[in-house]
C-alpha positions in Angstrom: 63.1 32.2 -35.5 63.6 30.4 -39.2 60.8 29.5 -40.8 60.9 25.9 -40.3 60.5 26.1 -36.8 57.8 28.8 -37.4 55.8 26.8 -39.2 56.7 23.8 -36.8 54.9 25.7 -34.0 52.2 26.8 -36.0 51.2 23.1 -36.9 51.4 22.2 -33.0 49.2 24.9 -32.1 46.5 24.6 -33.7 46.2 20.7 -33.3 45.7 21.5 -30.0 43.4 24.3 -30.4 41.9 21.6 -32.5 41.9 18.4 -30.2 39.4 18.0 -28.2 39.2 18.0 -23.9 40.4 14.2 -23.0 37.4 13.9 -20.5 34.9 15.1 -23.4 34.0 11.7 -24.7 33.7 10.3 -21.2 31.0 12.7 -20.5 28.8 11.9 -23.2 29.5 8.3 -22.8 28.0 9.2 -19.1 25.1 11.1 -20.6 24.1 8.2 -22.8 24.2 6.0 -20.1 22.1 8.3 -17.9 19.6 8.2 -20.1 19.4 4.9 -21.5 18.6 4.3 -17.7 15.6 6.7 -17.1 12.5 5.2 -16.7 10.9 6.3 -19.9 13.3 4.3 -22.1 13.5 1.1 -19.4 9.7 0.9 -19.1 9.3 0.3 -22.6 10.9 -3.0 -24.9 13.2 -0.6 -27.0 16.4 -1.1 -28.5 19.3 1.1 -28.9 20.7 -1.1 -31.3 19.2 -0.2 -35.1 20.3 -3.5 -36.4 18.3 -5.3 -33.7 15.7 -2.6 -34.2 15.6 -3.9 -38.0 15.5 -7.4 -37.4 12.4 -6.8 -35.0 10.6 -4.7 -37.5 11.0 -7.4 -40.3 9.9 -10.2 -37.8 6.8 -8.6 -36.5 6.2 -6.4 -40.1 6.1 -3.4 -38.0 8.0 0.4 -38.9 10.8 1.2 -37.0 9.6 4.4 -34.8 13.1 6.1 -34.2 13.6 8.8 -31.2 17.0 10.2 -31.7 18.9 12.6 -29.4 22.1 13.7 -27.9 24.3 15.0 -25.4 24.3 18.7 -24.8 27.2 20.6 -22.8 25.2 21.7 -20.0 
């Protein structure tokens, strides 16, 4: 094998040891949604949105209390 096409198949293995599953961002997508839909976060007037969260906080000269989290593969 020359080294052209050595380095050639080099390159195109690792960018797919390096891409990631297609059907990873689909599942998180489905994690957020799941919880944006529990009953903790709909039984409360909260905002996923910071900008919106920012222009709330200025109207009413509140702080903005922040819960951040994410997806783990599980």
């Amino acid at each position: 094998m020359t080294l052209p096409i050595r380095i050639a198949a080099l390159v195109a293995g690792s960018l797919l040891l390096l891409a990631p599953p297609a059907s990873a961002q689909s599942d998180l997508e489905k994690k957020r949604d799941k919880k944006l839909n529990e009953a903790w976060f709909k039984a409360n007037d909260w905002t996923s949105d910071y900008d919106e969260a920012r222009k709330r906080a200025k109207e009413t000269g509140k702080v903005i209390f922040a819960y951040f989290t994410r997806s783990y593969a599980y």
